[in-house]
C-alpha positions as a Markdown table, in Angstrom:
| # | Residue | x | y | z |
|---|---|---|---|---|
| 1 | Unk | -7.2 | -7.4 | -24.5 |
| 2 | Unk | -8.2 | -10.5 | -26.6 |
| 3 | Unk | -9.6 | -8.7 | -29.8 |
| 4 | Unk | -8.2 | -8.8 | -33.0 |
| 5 | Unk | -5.6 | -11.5 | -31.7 |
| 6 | Unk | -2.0 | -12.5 | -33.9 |
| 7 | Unk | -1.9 | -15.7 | -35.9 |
| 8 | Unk | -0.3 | -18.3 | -34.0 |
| 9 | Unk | -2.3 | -16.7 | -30.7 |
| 10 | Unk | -4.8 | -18.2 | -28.6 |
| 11 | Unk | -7.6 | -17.5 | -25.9 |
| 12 | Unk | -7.1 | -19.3 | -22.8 |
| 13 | Unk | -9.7 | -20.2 | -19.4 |
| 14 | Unk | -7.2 | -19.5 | -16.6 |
| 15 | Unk | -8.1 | -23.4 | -16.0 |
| 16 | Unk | -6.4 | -24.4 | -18.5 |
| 17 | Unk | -3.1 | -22.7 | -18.4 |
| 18 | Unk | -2.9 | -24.6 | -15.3 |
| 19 | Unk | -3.5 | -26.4 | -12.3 |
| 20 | Unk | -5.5 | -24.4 | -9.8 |
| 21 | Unk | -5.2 | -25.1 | -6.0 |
| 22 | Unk | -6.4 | -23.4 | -2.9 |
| 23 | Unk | -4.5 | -22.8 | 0.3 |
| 24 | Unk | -6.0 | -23.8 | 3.6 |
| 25 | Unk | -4.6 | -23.6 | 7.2 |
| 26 | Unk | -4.1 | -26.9 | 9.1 |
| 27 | Unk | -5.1 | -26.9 | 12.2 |
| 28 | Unk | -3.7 | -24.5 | 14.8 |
| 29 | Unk | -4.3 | -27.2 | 18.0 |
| 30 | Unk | -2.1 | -29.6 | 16.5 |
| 31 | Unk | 1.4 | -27.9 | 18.0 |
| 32 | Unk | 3.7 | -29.7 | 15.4 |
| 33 | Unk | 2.4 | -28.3 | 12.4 |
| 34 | Unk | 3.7 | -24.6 | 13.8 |
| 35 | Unk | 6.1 | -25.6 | 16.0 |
| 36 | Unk | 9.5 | -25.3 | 13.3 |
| 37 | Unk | 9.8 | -22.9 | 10.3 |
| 38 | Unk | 10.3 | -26.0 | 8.1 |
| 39 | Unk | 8.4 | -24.7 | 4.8 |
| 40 | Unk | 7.0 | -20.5 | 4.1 |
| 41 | Unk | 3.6 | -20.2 | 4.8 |
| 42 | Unk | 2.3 | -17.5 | 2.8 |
| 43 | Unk | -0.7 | -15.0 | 3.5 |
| 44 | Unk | -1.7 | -11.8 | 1.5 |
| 45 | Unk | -0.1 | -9.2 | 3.6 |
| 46 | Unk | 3.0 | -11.3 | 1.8 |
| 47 | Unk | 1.7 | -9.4 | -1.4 |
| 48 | Unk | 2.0 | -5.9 | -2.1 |
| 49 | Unk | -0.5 | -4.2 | -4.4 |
| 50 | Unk | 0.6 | -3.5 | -7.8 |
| 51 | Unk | 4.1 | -5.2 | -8.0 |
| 52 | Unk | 4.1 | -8.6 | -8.9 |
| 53 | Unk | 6.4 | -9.9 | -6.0 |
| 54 | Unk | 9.2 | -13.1 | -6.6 |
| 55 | Unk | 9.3 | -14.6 | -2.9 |
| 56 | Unk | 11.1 | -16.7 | -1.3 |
| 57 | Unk | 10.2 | -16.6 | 2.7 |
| 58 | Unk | 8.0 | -14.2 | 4.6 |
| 59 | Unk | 7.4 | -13.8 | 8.4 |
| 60 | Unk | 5.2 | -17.4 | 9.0 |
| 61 | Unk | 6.3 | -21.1 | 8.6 |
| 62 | Unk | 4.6 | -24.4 | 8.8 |
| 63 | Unk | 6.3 | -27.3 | 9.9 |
| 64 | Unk | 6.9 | -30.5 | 7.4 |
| 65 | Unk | 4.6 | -32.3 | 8.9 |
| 66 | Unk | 2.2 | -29.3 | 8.6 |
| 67 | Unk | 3.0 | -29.5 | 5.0 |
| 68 | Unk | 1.5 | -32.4 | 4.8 |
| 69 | Unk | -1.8 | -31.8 | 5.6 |
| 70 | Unk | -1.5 | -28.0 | 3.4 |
| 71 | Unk | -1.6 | -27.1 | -0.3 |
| 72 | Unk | 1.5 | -28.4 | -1.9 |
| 73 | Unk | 2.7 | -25.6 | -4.2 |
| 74 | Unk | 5.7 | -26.2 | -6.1 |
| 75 | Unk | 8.6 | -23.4 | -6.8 |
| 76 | Unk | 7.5 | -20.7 | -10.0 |
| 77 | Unk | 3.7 | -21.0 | -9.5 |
| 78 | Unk | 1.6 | -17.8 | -9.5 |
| 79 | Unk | -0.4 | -16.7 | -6.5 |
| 80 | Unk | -3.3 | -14.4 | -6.8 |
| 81 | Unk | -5.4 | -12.7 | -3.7 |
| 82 | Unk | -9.2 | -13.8 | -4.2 |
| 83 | Unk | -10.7 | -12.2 | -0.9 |
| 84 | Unk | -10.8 | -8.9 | 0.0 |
| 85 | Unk | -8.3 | -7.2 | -1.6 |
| 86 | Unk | -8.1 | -8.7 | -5.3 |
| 87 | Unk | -5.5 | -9.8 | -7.7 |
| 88 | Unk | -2.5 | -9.1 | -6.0 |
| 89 | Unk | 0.2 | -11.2 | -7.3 |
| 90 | Unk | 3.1 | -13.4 | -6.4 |
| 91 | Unk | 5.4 | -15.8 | -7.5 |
| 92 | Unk | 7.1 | -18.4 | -4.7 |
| 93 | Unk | 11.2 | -19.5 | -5.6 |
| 94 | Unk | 10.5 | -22.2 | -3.5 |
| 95 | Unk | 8.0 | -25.0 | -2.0 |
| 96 | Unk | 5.7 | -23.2 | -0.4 |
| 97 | Unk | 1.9 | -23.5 | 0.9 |
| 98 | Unk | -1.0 | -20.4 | 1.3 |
| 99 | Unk | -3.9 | -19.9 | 3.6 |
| 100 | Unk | -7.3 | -20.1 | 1.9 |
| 101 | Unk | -7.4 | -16.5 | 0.9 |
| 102 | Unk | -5.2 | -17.1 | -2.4 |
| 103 | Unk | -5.5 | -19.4 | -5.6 |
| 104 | Unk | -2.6 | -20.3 | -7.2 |
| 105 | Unk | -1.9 | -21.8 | -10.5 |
| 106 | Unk | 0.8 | -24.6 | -11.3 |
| 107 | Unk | 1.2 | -23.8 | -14.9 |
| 108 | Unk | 1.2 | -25.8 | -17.9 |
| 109 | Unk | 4.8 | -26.6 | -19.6 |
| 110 | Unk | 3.6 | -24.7 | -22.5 |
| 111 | Unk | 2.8 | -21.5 | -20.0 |
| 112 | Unk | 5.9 | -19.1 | -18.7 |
| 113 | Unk | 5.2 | -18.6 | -15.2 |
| 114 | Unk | 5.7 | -14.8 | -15.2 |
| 115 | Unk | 4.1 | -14.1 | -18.6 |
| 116 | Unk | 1.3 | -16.1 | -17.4 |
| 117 | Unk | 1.7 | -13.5 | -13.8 |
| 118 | Unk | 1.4 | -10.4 | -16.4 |
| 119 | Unk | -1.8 | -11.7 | -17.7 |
| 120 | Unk | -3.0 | -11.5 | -14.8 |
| 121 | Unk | -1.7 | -8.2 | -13.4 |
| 122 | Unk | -3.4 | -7.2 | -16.8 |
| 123 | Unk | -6.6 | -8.5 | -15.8 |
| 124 | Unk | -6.4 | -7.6 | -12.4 |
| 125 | Unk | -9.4 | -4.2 | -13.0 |
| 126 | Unk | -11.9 | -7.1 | -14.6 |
| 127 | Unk | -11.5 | -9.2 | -11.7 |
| 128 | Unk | -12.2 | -6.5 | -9.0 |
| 129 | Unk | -15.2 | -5.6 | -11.1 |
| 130 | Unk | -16.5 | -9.2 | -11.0 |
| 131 | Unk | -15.8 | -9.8 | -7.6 |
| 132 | Unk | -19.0 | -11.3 | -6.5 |
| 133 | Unk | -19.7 | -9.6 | -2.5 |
| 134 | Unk | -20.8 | -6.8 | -1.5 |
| 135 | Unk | -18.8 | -6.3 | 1.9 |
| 136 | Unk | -15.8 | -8.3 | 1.5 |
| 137 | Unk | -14.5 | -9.0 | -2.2 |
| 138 | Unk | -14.3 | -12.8 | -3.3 |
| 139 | Unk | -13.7 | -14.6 | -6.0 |
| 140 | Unk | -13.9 | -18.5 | -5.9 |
| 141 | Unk | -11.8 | -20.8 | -7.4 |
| 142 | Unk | -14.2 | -22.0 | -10.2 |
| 143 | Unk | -15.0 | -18.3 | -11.2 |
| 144 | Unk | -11.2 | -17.6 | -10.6 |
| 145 | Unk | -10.4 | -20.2 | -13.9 |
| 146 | Unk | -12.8 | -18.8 | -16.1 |
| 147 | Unk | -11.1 | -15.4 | -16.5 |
| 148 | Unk | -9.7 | -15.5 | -20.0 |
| 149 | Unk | -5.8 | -14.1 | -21.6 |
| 150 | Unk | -4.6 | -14.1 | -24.4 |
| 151 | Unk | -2.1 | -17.1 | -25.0 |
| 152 | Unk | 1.2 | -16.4 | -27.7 |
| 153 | Unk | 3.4 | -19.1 | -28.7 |
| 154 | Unk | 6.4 | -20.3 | -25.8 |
| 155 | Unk | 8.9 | -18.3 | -27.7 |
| 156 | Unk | 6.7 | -14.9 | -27.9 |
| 157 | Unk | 5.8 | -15.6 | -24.1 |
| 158 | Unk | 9.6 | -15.1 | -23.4 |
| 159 | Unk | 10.2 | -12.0 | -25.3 |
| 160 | Unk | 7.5 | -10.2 | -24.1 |
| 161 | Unk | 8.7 | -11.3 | -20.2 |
| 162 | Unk | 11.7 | -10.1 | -21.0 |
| 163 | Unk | 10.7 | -6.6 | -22.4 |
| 164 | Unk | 8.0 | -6.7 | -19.5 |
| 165 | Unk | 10.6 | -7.0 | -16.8 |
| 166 | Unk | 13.0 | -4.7 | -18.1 |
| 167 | Unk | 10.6 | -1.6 | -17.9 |
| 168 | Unk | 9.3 | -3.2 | -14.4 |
| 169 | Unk | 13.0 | -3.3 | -13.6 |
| 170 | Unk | 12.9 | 0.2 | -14.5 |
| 171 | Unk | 9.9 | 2.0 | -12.0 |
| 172 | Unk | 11.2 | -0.6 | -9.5 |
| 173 | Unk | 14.7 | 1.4 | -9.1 |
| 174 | Unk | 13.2 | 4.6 | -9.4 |
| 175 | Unk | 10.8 | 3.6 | -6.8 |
| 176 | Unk | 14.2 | 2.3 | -4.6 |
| 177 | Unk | 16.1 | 5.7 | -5.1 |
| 178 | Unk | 12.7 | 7.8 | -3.9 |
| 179 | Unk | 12.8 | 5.9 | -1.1 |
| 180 | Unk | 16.3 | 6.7 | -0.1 |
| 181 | Unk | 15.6 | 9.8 | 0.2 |
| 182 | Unk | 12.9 | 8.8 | 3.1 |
| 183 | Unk | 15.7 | 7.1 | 4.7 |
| 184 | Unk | 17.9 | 10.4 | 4.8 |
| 185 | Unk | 15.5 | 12.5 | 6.3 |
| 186 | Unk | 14.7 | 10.0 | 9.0 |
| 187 | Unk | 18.5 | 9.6 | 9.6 |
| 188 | Unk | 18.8 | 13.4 | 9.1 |
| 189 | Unk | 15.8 | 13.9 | 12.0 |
| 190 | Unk | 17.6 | 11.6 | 14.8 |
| 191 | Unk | 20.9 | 13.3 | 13.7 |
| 192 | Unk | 19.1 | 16.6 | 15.2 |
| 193 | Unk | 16.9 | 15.9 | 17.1 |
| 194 | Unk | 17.7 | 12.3 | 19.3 |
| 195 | Unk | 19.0 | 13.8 | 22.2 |
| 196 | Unk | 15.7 | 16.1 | 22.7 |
| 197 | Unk | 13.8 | 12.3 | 22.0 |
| 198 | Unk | 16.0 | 10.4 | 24.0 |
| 199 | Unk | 16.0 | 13.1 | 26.8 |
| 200 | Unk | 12.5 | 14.0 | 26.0 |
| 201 | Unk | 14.0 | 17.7 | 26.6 |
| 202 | Unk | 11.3 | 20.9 | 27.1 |
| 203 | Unk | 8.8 | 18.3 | 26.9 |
| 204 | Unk | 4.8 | 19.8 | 26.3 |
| 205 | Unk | 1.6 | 18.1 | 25.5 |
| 206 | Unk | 0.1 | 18.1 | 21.7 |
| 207 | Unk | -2.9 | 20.2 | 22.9 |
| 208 | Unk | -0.5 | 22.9 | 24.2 |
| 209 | Unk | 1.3 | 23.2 | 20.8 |
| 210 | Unk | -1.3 | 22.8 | 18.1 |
| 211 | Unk | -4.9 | 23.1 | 17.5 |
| 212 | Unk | -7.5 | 20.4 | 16.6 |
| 213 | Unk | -9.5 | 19.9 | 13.8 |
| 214 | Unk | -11.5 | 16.9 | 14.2 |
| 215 | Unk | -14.7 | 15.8 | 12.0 |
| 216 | Unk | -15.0 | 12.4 | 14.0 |
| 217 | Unk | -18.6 | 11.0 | 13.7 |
| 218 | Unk | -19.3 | 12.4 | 10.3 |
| 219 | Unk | -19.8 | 10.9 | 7.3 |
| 220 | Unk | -19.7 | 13.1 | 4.2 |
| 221 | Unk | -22.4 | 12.4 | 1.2 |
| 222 | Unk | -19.8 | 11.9 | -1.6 |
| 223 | Unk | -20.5 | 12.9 | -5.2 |
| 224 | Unk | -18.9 | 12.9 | -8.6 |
| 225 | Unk | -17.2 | 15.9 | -8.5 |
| 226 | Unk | -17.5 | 19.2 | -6.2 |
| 227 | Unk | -14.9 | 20.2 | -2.9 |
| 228 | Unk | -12.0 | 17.5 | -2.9 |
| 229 | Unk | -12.2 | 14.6 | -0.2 |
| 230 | Unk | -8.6 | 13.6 | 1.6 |
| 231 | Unk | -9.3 | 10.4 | 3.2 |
| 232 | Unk | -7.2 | 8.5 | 5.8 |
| 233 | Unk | -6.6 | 6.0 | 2.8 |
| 234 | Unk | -4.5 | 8.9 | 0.9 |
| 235 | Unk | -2.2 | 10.1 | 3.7 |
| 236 | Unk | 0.9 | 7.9 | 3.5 |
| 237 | Unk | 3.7 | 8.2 | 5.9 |
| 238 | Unk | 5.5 | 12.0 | 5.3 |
| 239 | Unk | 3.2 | 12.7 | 2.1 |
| 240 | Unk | -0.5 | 12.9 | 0.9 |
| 241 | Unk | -1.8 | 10.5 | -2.1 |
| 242 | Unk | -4.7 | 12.5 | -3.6 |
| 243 | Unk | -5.6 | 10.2 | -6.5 |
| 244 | Unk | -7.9 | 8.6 | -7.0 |
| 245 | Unk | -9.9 | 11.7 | -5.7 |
| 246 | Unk | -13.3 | 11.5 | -3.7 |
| 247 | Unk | -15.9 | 14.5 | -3.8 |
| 248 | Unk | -17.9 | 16.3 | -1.5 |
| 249 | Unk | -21.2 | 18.0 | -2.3 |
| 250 | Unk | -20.6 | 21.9 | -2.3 |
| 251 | Unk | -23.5 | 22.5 | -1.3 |
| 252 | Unk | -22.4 | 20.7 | 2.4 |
| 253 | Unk | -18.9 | 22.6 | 2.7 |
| 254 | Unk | -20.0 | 25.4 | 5.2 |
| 255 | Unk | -21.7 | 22.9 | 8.0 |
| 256 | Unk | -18.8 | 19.9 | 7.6 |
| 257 | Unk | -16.3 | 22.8 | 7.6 |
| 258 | Unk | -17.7 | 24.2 | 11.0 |
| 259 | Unk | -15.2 | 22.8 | 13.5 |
| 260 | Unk | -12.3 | 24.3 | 11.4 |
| 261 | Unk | -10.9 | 25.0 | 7.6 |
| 262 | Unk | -8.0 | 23.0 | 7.1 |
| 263 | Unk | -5.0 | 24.3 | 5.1 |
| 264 | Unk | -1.3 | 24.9 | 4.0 |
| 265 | Unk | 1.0 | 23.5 | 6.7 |
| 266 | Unk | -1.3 | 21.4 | 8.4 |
| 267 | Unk | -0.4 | 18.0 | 9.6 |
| 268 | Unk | -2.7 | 15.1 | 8.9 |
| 269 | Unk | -2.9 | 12.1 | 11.5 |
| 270 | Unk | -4.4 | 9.0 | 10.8 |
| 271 | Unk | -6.5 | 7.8 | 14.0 |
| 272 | Unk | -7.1 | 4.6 | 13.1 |
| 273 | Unk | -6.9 | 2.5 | 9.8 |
| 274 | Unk | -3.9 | 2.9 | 9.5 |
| 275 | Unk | -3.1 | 4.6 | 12.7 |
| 276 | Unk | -0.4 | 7.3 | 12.8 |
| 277 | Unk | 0.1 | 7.6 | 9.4 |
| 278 | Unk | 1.3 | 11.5 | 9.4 |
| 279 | Unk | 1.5 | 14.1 | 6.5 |
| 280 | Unk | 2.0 | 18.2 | 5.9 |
| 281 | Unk | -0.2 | 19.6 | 3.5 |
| 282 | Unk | 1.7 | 21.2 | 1.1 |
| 283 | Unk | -1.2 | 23.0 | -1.2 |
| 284 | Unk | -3.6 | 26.0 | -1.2 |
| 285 | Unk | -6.0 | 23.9 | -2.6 |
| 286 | Unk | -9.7 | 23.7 | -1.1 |
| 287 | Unk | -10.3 | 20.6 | 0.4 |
| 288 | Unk | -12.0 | 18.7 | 3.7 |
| 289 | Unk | -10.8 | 15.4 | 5.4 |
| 290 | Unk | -12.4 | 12.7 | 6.0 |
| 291 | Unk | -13.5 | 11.2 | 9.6 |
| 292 | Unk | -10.4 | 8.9 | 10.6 |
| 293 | Unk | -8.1 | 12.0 | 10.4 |
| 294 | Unk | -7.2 | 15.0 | 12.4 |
| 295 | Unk | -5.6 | 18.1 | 11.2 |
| 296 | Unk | -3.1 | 19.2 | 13.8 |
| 297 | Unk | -2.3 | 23.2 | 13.1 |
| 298 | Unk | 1.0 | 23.8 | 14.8 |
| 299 | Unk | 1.5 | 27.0 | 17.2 |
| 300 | Unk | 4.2 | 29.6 | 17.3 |
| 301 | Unk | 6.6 | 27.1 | 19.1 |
| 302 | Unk | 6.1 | 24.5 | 16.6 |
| 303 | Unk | 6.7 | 23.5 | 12.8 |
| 304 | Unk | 5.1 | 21.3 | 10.8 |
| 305 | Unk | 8.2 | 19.0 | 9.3 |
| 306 | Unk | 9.5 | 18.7 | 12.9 |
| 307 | Unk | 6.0 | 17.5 | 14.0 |
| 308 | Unk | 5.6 | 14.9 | 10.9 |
| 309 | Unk | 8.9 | 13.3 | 12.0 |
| 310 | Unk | 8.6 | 13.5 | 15.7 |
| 311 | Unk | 5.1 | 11.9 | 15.1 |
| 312 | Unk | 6.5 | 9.5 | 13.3 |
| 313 | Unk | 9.2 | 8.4 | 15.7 |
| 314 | Unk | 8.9 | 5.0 | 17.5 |
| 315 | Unk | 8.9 | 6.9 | 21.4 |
| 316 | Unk | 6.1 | 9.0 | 20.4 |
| 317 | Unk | 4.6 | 5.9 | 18.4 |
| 318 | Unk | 4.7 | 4.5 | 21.6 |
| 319 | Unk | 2.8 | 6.4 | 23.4 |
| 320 | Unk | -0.1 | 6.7 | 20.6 |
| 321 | Unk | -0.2 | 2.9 | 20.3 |
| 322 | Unk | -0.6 | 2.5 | 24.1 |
| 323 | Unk | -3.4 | 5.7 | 24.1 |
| 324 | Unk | -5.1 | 3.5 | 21.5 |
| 325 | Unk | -8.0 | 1.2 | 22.1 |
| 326 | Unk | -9.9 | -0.9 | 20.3 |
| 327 | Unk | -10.1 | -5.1 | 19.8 |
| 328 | Unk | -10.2 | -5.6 | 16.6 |
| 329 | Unk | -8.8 | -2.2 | 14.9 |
| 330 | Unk | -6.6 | -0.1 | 17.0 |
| 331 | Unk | -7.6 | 3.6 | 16.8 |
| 332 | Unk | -6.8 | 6.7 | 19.2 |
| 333 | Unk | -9.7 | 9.8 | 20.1 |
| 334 | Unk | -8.9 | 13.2 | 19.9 |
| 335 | Unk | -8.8 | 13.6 | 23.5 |
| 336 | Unk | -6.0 | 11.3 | 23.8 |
| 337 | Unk | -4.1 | 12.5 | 21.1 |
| 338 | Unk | -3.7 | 15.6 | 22.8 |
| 339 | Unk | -2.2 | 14.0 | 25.9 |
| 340 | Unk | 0.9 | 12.7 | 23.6 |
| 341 | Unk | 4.1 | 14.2 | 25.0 |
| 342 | Unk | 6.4 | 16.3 | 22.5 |
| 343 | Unk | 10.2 | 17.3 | 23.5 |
| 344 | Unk | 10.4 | 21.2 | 22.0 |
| 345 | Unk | 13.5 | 21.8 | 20.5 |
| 346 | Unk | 14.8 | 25.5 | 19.8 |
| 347 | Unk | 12.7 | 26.3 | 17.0 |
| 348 | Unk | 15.4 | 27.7 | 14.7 |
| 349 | Unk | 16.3 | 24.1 | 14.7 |
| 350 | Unk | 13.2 | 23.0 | 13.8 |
| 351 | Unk | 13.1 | 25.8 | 11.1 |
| 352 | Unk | 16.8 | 24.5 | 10.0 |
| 353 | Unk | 15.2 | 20.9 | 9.4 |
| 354 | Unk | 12.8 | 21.8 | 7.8 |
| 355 | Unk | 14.7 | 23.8 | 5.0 |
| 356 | Unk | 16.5 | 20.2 | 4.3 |
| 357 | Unk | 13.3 | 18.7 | 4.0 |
| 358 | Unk | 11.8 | 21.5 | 1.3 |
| 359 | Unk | 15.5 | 20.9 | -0.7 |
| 360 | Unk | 14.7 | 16.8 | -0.6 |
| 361 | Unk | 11.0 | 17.1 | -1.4 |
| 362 | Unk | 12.2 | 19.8 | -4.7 |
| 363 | Unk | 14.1 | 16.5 | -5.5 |
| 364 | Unk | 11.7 | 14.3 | -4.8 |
| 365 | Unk | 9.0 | 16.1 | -6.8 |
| 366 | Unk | 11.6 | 15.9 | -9.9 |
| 367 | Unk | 12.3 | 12.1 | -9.1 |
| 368 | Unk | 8.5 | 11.5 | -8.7 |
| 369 | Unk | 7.9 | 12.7 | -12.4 |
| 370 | Unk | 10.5 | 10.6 | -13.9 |
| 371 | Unk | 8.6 | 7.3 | -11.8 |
| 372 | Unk | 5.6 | 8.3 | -13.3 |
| 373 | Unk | 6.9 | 8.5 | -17.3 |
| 374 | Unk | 8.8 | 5.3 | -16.3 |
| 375 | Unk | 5.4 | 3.8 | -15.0 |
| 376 | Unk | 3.4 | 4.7 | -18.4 |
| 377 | Unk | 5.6 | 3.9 | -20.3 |
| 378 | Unk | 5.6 | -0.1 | -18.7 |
| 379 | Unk | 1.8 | 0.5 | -19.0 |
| 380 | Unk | 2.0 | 1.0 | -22.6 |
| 381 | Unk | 4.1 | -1.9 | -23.4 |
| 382 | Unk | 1.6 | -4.0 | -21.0 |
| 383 | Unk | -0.9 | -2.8 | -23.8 |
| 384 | Unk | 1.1 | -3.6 | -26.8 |
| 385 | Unk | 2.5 | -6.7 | -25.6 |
| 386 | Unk | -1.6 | -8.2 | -25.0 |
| 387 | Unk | -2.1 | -6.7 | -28.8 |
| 388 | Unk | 1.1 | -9.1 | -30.2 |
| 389 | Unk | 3.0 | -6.3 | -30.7 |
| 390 | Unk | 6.0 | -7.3 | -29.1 |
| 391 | Unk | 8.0 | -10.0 | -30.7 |
């Protein structure tokens, strides 16, 4: 990223592109700091991971005289995540302060906010890797402004934000319209299906309409390549995230695989981290899961789309959240997962849904291809505009 840099072009410490703060949390006993949503108070689940996010107020506020005891971070700073989860960016619209878990930098006049927010994004993968704990990912604020970008002149800044943000622009809509078709299927579900929810109509228990499959307590040896690992980290709500891919050793695929051999129309359930997070599988591919899932095989009453929505709906939610135990991470057993009441509609009805759902997902799958041409090609202008090669 800095090699063989343009003439006019410059390598940079993060330090001194600009002024690097902390965020800190004054002191929850003193009621008036919290007690009016005077000024955004801005933690990372603010962030999201890979878009770079303009904010301008989130769910917690401090008070102005909380302020004054906080980080005083003026409007079109940029704030990166430096525990835990690294390098996730935003950029505040207005005064704001942080907790301690983000650095931000003020820039420099000579420093556009969002190219300096770019360089960053770009570095993000050298960051992680530097990351300095073992257990929980940190990078302090003196090691945070050594990181080095490239630096063009103010005028080449601007061009490439501009290039930069139309391509984001780009994968950001495309993102927007995939999601829509989320939002129909859920609306298309309640269309059919809220009277037998509301009603909880030919109601029956999970255990009487599907089997288990439940590796709970085991902990697979991973390696670099062998039978394919789905993890509770890759099912997402209504689909299944297989990259990046985990391994299992083939030789241990007969005894992990001894409580059941999950398959094609299966539904994944996430039992904790996240909890009831639920997904069809939708290959014939050989795989296992991992231990904070449970593959629910429908029976003859039962199909799998209907059960991924009417898992996913906030009554049955409900119920699994108040199943679940835990202090610290919420997380449901197998044994109380089968208690979870189901209303059983007619199943040509259920069969009927799910015929709308295979049309959307054929349009998905088409939509999902052109987000990821849109999404390499903003990677490859990311990699020319570091070279100088925009302008």
């Amino acid at each position: 990223m800095i090699k063989n840099l343009p003439q006019g072009w410059r390598v940079e410490e993060l330090n001194k592109c600009g002024k690097i703060v902390t965020g800190k949390t004054p002191s929850k006993l003193v009621k008036e700091y919290w007690n009016s949503k005077d000024i955004p108070f801005v933690k990372p689940d603010d962030f999201k991971n890979d878009d770079i996010i303009e904010f301008e107020s989130g769910k917690d506020f401090i008070s102005k005289q909380g302020f004054e005891k906080a980080t005083k971070i003026p409007p079109y700073s940029v704030l990166v995540t430096c525990i835990g989860n690294i390098g996730k960016i935003l950029i505040n619209k207005n005064f704001i302060t942080t907790n301690q878990q983000i650095n931000t930098i003020i820039p420099h006049k000579n420093i556009h906010y969002k190219y300096l927010a770019y360089a960053i994004q770009k570095i993000k993968p050298i960051m992680i890797k530097r990351a300095n704990a073992p257990v929980v990912p940190i990078i302090n604020k003196t090691d945070f402004g050594k990181f080095e970008i490239p630096i063009p002149p103010l005028p080449q800044q601007e061009k490439i934000v501009k290039v930069l943000d139309n391509s984001a622009s780009l994968v950001e809509q495309q993102k927007q319209l995939i999601k829509k078709y989320d939002v129909f299927l859920k609306s298309k579900f309640i269309e059919m299906f809220g009277k037998f929810l509301d009603n909880m109509l030919n109601s029956k228990s999970l255990k009487e309409v599907c089997h288990f499959i439940d590796y709970r307590g085991k902990t697979p040896n991973k390696v670099e390549y062998g039978i394919k690992l789905i993890t509770a980290k890759n099912v997402k709500p209504y689909h299944i995230e297989e990259n990046p891919a985990e391994y299992m050793d083939v030789s241990s695929y007969e005894s992990w695989t001894s409580r059941g051999i999950v398959k094609k129309g299966d539904v994944l359930f996430t039992t904790e981290a996240p909890l009831g997070n639920t997904a069809k599988i939708t290959t014939n591919d050989i795989f296992v899961i991992g231990q904070r899932l449970i593959a629910l095989t429908p029976k003859a009453l039962l199909n799998s789309d209907y059960l991924v929505y009417c898992l996913s709906f906030i009554s049955i939610q409900n119920q699994i959240n108040k199943k679940a135990t835990g202090s610290t991470v919420k997380g449901i057993r197998s044994k109380e997962l089968a208690k979870i009441i189901l209303p059983i509609p007619p199943l040509e009805l259920q069969n009927k849904f799910a015929s709308i759902v295979e049309k959307i997902e054929a349009i998905k799958e088409k939509e999902t291809q052109k987000l990821n041409h849109l999404e390499t090609l903003h990677v490859s202008l990311m990699d020319k505009a570091f070279k100088g090669e925009i302008g």
